[in-house]
C-alpha positions in Angstrom: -40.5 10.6 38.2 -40.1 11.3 34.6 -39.9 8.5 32.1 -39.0 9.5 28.6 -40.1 8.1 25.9 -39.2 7.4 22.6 -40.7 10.1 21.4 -39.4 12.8 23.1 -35.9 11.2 22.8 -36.8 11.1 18.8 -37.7 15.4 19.0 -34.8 16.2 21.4 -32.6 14.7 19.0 -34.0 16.6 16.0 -32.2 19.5 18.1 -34.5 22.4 16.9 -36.8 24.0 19.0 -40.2 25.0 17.3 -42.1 24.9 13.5 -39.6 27.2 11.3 -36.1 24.4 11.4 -38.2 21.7 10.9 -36.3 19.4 8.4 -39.0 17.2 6.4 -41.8 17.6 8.1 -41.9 21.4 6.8 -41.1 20.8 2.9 -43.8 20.2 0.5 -42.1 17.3 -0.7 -43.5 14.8 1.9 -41.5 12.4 4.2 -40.4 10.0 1.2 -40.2 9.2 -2.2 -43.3 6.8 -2.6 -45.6 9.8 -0.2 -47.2 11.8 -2.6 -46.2 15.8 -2.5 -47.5 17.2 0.7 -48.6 20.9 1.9 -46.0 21.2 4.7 -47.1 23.3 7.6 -45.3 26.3 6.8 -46.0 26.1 3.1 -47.7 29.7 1.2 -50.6 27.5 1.3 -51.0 27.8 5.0 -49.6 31.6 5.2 -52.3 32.3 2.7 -55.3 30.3 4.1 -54.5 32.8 7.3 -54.6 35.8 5.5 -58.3 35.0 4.6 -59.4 34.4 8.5 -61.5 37.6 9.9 -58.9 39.9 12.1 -59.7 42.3 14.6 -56.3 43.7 14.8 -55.8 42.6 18.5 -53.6 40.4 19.8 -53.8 39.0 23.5 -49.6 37.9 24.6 -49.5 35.3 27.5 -46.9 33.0 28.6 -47.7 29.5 29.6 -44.3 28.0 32.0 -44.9 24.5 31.7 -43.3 22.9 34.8 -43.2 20.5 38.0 -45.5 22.0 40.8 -47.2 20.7 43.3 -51.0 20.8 43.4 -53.3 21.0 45.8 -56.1 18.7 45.2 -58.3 19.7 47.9 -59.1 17.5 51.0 -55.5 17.0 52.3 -54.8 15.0 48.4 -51.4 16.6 47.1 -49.9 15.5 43.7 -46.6 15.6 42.1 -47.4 16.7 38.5 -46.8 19.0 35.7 -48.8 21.4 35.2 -49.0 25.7 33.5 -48.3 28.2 35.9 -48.4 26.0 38.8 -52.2 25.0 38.5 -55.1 22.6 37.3 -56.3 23.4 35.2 -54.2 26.4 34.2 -55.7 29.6 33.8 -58.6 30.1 31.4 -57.6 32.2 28.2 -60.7 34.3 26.6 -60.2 36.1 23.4 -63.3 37.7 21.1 -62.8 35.9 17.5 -60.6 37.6 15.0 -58.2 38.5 18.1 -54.7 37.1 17.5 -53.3 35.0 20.1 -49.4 35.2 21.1 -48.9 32.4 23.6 -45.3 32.1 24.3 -44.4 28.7 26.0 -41.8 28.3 28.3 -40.6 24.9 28.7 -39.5 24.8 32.5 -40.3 20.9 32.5 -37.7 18.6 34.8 -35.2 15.8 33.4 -34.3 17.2 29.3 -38.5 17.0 28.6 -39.7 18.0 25.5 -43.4 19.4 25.1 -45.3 21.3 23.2 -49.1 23.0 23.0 -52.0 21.4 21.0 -55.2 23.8 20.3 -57.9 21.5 20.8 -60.6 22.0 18.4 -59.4 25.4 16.9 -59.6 25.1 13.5 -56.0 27.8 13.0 -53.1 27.7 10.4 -51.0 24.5 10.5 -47.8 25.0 11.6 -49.1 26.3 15.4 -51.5 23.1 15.6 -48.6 22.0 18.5 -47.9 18.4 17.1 -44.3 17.0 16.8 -43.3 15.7 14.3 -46.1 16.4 11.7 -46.5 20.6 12.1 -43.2 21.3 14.7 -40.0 19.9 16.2 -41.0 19.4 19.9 -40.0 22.8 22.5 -36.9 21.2 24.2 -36.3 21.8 28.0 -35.0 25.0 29.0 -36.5 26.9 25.5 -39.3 29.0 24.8 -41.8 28.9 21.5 -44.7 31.5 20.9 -47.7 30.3 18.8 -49.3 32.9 17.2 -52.8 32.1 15.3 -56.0 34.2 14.6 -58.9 32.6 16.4 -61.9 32.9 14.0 -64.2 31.0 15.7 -66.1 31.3 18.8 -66.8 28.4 20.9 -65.3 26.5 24.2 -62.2 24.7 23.7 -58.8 23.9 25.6 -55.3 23.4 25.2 -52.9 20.9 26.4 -49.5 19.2 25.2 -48.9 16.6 21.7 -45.9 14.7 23.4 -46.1 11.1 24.8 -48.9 10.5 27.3 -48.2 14.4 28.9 -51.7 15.0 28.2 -52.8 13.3 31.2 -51.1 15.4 33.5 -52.0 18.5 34.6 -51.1 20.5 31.2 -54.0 21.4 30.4 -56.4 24.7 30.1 -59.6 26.0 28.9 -59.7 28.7 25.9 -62.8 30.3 25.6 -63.5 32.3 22.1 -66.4 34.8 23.1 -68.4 36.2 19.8 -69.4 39.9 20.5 -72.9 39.3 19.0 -73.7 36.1 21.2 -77.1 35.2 20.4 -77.9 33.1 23.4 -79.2 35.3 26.5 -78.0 34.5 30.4 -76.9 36.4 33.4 -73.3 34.5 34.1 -70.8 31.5 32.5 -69.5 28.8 34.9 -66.5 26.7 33.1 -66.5 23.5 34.5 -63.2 20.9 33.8 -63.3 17.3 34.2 -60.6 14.9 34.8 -59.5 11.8 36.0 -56.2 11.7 37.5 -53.6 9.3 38.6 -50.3 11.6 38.5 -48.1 12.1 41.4 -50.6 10.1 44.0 -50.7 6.3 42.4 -47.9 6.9 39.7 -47.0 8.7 36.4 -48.9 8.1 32.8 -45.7 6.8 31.7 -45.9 4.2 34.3 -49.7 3.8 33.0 -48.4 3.5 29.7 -45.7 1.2 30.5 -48.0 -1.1 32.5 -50.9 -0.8 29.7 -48.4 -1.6 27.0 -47.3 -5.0 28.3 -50.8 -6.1 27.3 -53.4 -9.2 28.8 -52.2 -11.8 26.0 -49.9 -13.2 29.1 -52.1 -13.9 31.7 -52.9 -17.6 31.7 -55.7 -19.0 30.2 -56.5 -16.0 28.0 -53.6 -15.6 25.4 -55.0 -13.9 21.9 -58.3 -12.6 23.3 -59.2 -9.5 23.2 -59.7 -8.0 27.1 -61.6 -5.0 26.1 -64.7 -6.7 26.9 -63.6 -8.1 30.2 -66.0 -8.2 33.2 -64.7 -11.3 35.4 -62.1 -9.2 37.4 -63.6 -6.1 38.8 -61.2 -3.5 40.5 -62.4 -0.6 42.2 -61.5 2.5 39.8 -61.4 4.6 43.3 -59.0 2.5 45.3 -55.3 3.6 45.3 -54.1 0.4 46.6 -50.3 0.1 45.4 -51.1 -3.1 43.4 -53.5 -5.9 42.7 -52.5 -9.0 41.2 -55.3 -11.1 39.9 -55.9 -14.4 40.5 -54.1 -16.3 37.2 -52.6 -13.5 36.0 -48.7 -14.9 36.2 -48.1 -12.6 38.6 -48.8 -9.4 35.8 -48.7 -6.7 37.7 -52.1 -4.5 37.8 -51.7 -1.2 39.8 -52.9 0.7 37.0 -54.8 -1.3 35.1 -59.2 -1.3 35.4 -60.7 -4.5 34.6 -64.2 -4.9 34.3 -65.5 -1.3 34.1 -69.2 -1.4 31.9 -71.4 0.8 30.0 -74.5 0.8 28.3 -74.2 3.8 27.0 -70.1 3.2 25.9 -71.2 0.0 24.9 -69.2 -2.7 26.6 -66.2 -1.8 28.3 -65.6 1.6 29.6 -61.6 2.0 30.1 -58.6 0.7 31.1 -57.0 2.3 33.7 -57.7 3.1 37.3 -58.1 6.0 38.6 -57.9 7.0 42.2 -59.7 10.3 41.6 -61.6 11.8 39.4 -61.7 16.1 39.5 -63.9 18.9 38.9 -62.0 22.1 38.5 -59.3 20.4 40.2 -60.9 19.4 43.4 -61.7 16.0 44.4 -65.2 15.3 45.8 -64.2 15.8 49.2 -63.6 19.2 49.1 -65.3 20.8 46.1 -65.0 23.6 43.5 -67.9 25.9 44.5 -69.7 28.3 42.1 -72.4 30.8 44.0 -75.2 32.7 42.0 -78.6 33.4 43.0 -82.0 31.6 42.5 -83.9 32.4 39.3 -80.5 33.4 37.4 -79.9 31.9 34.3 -76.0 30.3 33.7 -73.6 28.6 30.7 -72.4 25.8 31.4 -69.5 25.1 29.9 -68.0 21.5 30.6 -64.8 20.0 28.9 -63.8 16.6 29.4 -59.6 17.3 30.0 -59.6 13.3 30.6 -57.4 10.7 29.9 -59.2 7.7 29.7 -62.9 8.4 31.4 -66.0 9.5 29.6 -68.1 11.1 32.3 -71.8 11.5 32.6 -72.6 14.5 33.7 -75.6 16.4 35.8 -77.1 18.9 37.6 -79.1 17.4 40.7 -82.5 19.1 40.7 -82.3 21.1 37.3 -82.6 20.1 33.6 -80.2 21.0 30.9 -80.6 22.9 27.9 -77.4 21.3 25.8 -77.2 25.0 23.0 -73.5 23.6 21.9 -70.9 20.8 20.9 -67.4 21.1 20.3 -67.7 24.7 20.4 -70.7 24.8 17.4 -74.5 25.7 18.4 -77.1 22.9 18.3 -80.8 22.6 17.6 -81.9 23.2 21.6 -82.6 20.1 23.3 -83.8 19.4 26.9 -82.0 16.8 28.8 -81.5 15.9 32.6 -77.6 14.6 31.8 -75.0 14.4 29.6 -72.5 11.8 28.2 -69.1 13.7 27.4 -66.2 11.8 26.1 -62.6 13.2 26.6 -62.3 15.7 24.2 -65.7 16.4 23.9 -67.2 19.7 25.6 -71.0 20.7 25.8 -72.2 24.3 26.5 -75.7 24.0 28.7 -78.3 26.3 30.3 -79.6 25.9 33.6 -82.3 28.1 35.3 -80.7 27.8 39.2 -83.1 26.7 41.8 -82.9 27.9 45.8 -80.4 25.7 47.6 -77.3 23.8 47.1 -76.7 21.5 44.4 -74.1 18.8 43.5 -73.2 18.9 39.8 -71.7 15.2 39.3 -69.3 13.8 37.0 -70.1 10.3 37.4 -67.4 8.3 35.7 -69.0 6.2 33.1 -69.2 2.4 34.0 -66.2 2.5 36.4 -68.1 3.0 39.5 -66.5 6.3 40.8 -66.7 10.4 40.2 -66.5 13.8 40.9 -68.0 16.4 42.0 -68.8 20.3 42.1 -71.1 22.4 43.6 -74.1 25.2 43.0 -75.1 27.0 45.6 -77.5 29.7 45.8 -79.3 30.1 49.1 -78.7 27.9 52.5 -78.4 24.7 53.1 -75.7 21.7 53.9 -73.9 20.3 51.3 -74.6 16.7 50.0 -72.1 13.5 50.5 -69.5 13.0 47.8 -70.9 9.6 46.6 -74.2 12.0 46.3 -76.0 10.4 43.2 -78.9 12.6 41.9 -80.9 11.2 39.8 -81.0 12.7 37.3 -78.1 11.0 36.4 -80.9 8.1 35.4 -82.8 10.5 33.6 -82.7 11.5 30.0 -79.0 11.0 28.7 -78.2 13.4 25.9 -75.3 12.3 23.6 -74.4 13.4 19.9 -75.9 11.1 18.5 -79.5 12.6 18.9 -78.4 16.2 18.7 -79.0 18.2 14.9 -76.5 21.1 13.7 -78.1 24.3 13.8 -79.7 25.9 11.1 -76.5 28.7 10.6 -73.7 26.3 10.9 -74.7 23.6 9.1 -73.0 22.1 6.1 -74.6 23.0 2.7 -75.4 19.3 0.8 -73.1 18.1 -1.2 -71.5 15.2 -2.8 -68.7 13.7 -1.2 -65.0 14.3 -3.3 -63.4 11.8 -1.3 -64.4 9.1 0.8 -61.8 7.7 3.2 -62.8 4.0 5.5 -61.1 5.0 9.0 -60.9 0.8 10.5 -60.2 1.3 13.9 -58.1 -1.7 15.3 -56.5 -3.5 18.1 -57.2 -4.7 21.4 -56.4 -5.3 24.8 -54.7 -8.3 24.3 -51.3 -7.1 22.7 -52.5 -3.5 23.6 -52.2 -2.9 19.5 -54.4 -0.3 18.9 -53.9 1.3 15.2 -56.1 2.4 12.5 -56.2 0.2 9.4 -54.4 -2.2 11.0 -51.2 0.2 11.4 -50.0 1.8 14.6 -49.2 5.7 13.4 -44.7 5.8 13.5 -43.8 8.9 14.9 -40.4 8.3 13.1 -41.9 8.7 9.6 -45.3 10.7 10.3 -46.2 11.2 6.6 -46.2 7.3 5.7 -49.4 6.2 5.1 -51.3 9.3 5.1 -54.8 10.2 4.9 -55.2 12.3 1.5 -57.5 15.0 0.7 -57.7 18.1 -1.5 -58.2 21.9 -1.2 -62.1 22.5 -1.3 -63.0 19.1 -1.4 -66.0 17.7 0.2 -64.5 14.5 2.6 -66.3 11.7 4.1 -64.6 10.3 6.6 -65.9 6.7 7.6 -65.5 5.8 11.5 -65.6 1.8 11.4 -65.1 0.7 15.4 -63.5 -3.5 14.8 -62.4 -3.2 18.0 -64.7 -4.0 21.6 -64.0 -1.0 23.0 -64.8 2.8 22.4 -63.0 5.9 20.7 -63.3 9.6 20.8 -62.3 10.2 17.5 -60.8 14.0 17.3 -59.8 15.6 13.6 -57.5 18.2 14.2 -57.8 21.5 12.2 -61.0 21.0 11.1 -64.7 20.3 13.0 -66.7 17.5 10.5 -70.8 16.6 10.7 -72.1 13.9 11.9 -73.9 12.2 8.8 -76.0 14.7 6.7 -77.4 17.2 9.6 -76.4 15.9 13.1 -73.9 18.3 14.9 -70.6 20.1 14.0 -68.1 18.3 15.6 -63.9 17.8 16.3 -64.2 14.8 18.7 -67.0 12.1 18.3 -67.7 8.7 20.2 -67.7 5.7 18.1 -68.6 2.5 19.7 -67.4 -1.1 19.7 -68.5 -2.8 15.8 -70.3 0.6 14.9 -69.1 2.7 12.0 -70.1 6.5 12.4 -69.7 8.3 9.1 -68.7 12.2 9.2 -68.2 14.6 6.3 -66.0 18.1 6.6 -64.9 20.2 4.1 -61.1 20.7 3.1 -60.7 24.4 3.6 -57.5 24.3 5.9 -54.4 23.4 3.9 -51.8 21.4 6.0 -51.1 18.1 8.1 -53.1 17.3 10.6 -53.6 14.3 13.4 -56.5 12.1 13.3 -56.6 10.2 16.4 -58.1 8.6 19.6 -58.2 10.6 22.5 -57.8 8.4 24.8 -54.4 9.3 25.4 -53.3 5.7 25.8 -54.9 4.2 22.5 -53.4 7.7 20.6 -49.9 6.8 21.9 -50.4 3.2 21.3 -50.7 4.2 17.6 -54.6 4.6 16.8 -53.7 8.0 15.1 -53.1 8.9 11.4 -52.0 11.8 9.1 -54.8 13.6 7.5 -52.7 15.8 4.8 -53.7 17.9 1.6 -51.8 17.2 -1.9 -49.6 20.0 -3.0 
């Protein structure tokens, strides 16, 4: 069952169905009369700025039919969902930088739904970035849209819709941008997706939303705190019991909502809603994805958190990890036995396989539950699906302690611009914003986040709330302080301030937001835009 939201009722009504008849949002006048003039996405600005990106000439044409279909989960779990081409995730796209990309989407999606397509990570010209209303009108039902961009990067990325709480369906894909003179050596890649999924088995993210939105401010006894930091009610983030009502709640209902879920590592609470599985290439833990090689080989790892609301720690039971990239940029090598990857977030690794078969575990970070793959390269019977290797225990790599490498690695320089990012809200009255505001989708310029072309920009990441956000800047990848890693999407935890500096080199508007796809469409988002 479809709900739709306001959104998608405002973009259906704008009656246009990609970037070029976008009324405001494309003129370089801004939304209003107090914004100060904008770049609009399909300003010369932008047309030029892609004229400078490194071409090869070719261009790789798919289509991407974004409809109702009915997965198969593995172990007898079917769900009701959305998803490209009838799978999850949908087929991996792999381009060489410099080839051009012609994806043509095909809205196929039930009940007058808009959509669109978001490039996650890909730093491409603005008005292809798949966000309505800031860069395009949403793709309405029944019409097709082709973005067309130069990828001049290489790295491991993904793709997956800007509309409502879509996202945490099963629209969503990896896109991996291969560079012909790879420096790292190995024999073969593995692309590993995880995701935590409700949709079509428990309910729909609207329902999630609707559920989420109501807030805790009502239950009785606890009106005007904030429930991030909750630990008194624990629900089991596996169960997919129709409902639970805690005891002096008022009768709220909480089918969706996770209470008392706890990290260390996340900092306090560790997310709010509940899960009844949590997938690995699509396949619960039950009945696993498999990937077969031989001992001694040496394999990529590359892992992408397609998540809605679960940060995963992830490992490899009996091997180590060499973590060689972030967010698609190489690292300074480090050894680790796990990783922490918030949604968003992707890490390329090494592993040197061992004889014998191995579970590679997506434990879902302080919520009790997980998923699970497996690497098998000579006999032997395959472990449990609570497996926990333990590794998982061992030395957890995060961001945090990782350094840019040498080649990627912003020159030093002095600020231009320095922008306080407040990150606000709660559980309570489910009010997340930034500054204080929630982001309106009905006037996306107010408010926005100015910078200038070729300016150095410091964005600072101050966390007010008790809870944790993976902050992702669209259009752009940023460093973490003066020479920790190049990143798009970065954890920030609860009364922390993480500072990160980029440099303004893409002309147009672009989202800044929480990728927890419930906090983003709460309104912790904001418009980061260049002055004409």
């Amino acid at each position: 069952m479809n709900s739709i939201n306001r959104r998608s009722v405002l973009l259906a009504g704008l009656g246009v169905a990609g970037a070029g008849a976008l009324a405001a949002c494309s003129s370089g006048s801004g939304g209003s009369a107090s914004t100060p003039s904008l770049v609009g996405p399909d300003d010369a600005a932008v047309a030029a700025a892609e004229k400078k990106r490194r071409t090869t000439g070719r261009t790789r044409q798919v289509t991407l039919t974004a409809a109702r279909a009915m997965l198969d989960l593995g172990g007898g779990v079917m769900a009701d969902s959305w998803a490209f081409g009838g799978r999850t995730p949908g087929r991996e796209l792999r381009l060489s930088v410099g080839d051009t990309l012609a994806a043509e989407l095909s809205n196929q999606l039930p009940d007058r739904t808009t959509t669109s397509v978001h490039w996650h990570g890909i730093a491409l010209r603005a008005d292809m970035d798949g966000v309505p209303p800031a860069t395009q009108a949403a793709v309405r039902a029944g019409r097709d849209f082709t973005y067309r961009f130069v990828t001049d990067a290489p790295g491991t990325y993904f793709f997956h819709p800007h509309v409502g709480v879509q996202f945490d369906r099963g629209l969503h894909a990896p896109l991996i941008v291969e560079d012909p003179r790879e420096p790292l050596r190995y024999d073969d890649e593995w692309v590993v997706v995880l995701d935590d999924w409700v949709d079509g088995v428990t309910g729909t993210p609207d329902e999630v939303y609707a559920e989420l939105k109501q807030g805790m401010d009502g239950m009785d006894g606890m009106d005007g705190m904030d429930m991030s930091g909750m630990s008194t009610m624990t629900m089991n983030s596996g169960s997919s019991d129709a409902s639970a009502t805690p005891s002096g709640s008022g009768g709220m209902s909480t089918k969706f909502t996770l209470m008392g879920a706890q990290s260390k590592l996340l900092g306090g609470d560790a997310g709010d809603v509940k899960y009844p599985y949590h997938l690995v290439n699509g396949r619960v833990p039950a009945d696993p994805d498999v990937y077969t090689g031989k001992p001694g080989k040496r394999v990529r790892l590359r892992i992408i958190n397609a998540g809605g609301d679960t940060a995963y720690r992830v490992a490899l039971g009996g091997h180590r990890l060499t973590v060689t990239h972030t967010d698609g940029y190489p690292v300074q090598h480090e050894q680790a036995d796990a990783l922490l990857v918030g949604m968003g977030e992707r890490y390329d690794v090494l592993v040197t396989l061992a004889d014998g078969v191995f579970p590679l575990v997506a434990l879902a970070e302080g919520k009790d539950a997980g998923g699970m793959a497996l690497v098998r390269t000579g006999s032997g019977s395959a472990p449990t699906p609570s497996v926990r290797p333990e590794e998982l225990n061992g030395v957890i790599m995060t961001a945090s302690r990782l350094k840019a490498a040498d080649d990627v690695r912003l020159p030093t320089r002095k600020a231009d611009r320095v922008h306080r990012i407040e990150l606000t809200g709660g559980m309570g009255k489910y009010d997340w914003g930034i500054n204080g505001k929630r982001f309106d989708m009905g006037d996306p310029t107010a408010n926005p986040v100015l910078v200038g072309q070729g300016e150095r920009v410091r964005l600072d990441f101050v966390n007010r709330t008790a809870m944790w956000h993976p902050m992702h800047l669209h259009g752009h990848t940023y460093q973490l302080g003066t020479d920790g890693p190049r990143k798009d999407t970065t954890i920030v935890l609860p009364k922390k301030t993480v500072s990160v500096h980029f440099d303004a080199d893409n002309p147009g508007r672009w989202m800044l937001h929480c990728h927890n796809a419930y906090h983003g469409e709460a309104g912790m988002m904001a418009l980061v835009a260049y002055q004409a």
